[in-house]
C-alpha positions as CSV (number, residue, x, y, z in Angstrom):
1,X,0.0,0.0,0.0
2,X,1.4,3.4,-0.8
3,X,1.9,5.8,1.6
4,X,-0.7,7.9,0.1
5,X,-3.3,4.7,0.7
6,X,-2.0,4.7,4.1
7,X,-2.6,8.5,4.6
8,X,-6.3,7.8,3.7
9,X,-6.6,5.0,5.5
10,X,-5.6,6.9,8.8
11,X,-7.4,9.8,8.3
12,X,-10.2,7.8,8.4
13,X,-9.7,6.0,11.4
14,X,-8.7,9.2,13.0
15,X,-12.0,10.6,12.3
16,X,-14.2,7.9,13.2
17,X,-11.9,7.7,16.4
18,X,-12.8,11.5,16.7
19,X,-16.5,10.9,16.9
20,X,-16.2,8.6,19.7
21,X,-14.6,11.2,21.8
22,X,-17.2,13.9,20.7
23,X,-19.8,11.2,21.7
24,X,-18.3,11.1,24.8
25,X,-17.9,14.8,25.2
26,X,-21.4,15.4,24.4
27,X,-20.2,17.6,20.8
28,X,-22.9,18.6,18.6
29,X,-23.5,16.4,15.6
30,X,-25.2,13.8,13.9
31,X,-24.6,10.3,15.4
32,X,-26.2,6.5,15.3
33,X,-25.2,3.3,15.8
34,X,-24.0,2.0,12.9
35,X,-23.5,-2.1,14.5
36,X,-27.7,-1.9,15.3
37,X,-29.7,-1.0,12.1
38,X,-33.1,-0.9,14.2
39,X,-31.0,2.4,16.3
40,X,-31.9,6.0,14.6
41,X,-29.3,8.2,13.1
42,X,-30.1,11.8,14.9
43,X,-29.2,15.2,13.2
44,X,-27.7,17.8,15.3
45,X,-27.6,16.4,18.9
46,X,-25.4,16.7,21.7
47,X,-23.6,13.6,21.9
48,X,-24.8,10.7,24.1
49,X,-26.7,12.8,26.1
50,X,-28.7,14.3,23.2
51,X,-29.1,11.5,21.6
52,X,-31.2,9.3,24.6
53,X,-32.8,12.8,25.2
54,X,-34.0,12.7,21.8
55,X,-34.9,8.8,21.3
56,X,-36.9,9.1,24.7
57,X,-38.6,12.3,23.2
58,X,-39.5,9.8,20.1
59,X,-40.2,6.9,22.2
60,X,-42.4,8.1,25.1
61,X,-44.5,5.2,25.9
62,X,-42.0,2.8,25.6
63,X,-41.0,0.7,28.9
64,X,-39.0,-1.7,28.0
65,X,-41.2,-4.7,28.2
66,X,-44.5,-3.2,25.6
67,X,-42.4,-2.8,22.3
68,X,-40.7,-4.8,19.7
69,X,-37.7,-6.5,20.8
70,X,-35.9,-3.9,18.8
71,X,-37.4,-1.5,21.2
72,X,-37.2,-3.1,24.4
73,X,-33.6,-3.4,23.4
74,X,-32.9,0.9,22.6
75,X,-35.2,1.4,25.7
76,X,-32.5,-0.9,27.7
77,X,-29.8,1.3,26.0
78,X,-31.5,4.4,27.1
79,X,-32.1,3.4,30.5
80,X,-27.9,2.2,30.7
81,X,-27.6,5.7,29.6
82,X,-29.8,7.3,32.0
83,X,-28.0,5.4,35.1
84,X,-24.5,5.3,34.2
85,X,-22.2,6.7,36.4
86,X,-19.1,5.8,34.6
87,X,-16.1,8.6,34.7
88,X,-14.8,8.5,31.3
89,X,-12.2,10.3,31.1
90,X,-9.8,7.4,31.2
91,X,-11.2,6.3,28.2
92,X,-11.0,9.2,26.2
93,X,-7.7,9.7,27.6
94,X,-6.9,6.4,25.8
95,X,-8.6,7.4,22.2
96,X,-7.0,10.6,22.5
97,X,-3.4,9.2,22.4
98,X,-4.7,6.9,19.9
99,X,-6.0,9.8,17.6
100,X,-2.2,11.2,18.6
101,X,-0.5,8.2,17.3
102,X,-2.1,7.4,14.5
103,X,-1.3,11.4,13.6
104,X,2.2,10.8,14.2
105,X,2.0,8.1,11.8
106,X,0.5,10.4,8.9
107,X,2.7,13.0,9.4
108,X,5.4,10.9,8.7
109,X,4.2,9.3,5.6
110,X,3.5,12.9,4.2
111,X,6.9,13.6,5.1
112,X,8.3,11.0,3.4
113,X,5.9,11.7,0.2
114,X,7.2,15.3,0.6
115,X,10.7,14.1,0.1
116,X,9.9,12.0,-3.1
117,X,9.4,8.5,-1.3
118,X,5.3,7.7,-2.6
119,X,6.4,4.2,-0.5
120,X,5.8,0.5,-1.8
């Protein structure tokens, strides 16, 4: 793969690794779960905390025991969400030197393009 490829390739997984942490961090933007189909995609939320704000909003009546199984299952996600006490700044700490590596690692291939090595 060319360092070029490689570039792309990172970028990528710098930006999904991104969204993660503005998940975390509660960053305006659109999010879903991409791993659950049945999950919405939502437009302009807050991060975690809008996003269960806003499936509750559209899911009201929903107790976890009178929907689909696809339901029950988000309302079971929703409730995690509403009683999770986790601290987690550890593991943003963690993305964040990942993002940080992996940026490290582009910056060198584009200094090596820069200096006439495109790579294998």
């Amino acid at each position: 793969m060319t360092f070029a490829a490689q570039i792309v390739d990172l970028d990528a997984r710098i930006a999904n690794e991104q969204k993660h942490i503005d998940w975390f961090n509660n960053v305006n933007g659109s999010y879903g779960f991409m791993e659950i189909a049945s999950l919405p995609t939502y437009t302009n939320v807050d991060g975690k905390n809008g996003y269960w704000a806003q499936w509750r909003l559209d899911n009201p009546s929903l107790d976890g025991s009178n929907g689909t199984d696809d339901e029950n299952m988000q309302h079971f996600m929703w409730d995690e969400h509403q009683n999770d006490t986790t601290d987690w700044t550890s593991v943003k700490t963690t993305m964040q030197a990942s993002i940080d590596s992996m940026t490290a690692d582009r910056n060198h291939l584009q200094s090596n393009i820069d200096n006439g090595n495109p790579g294998p």
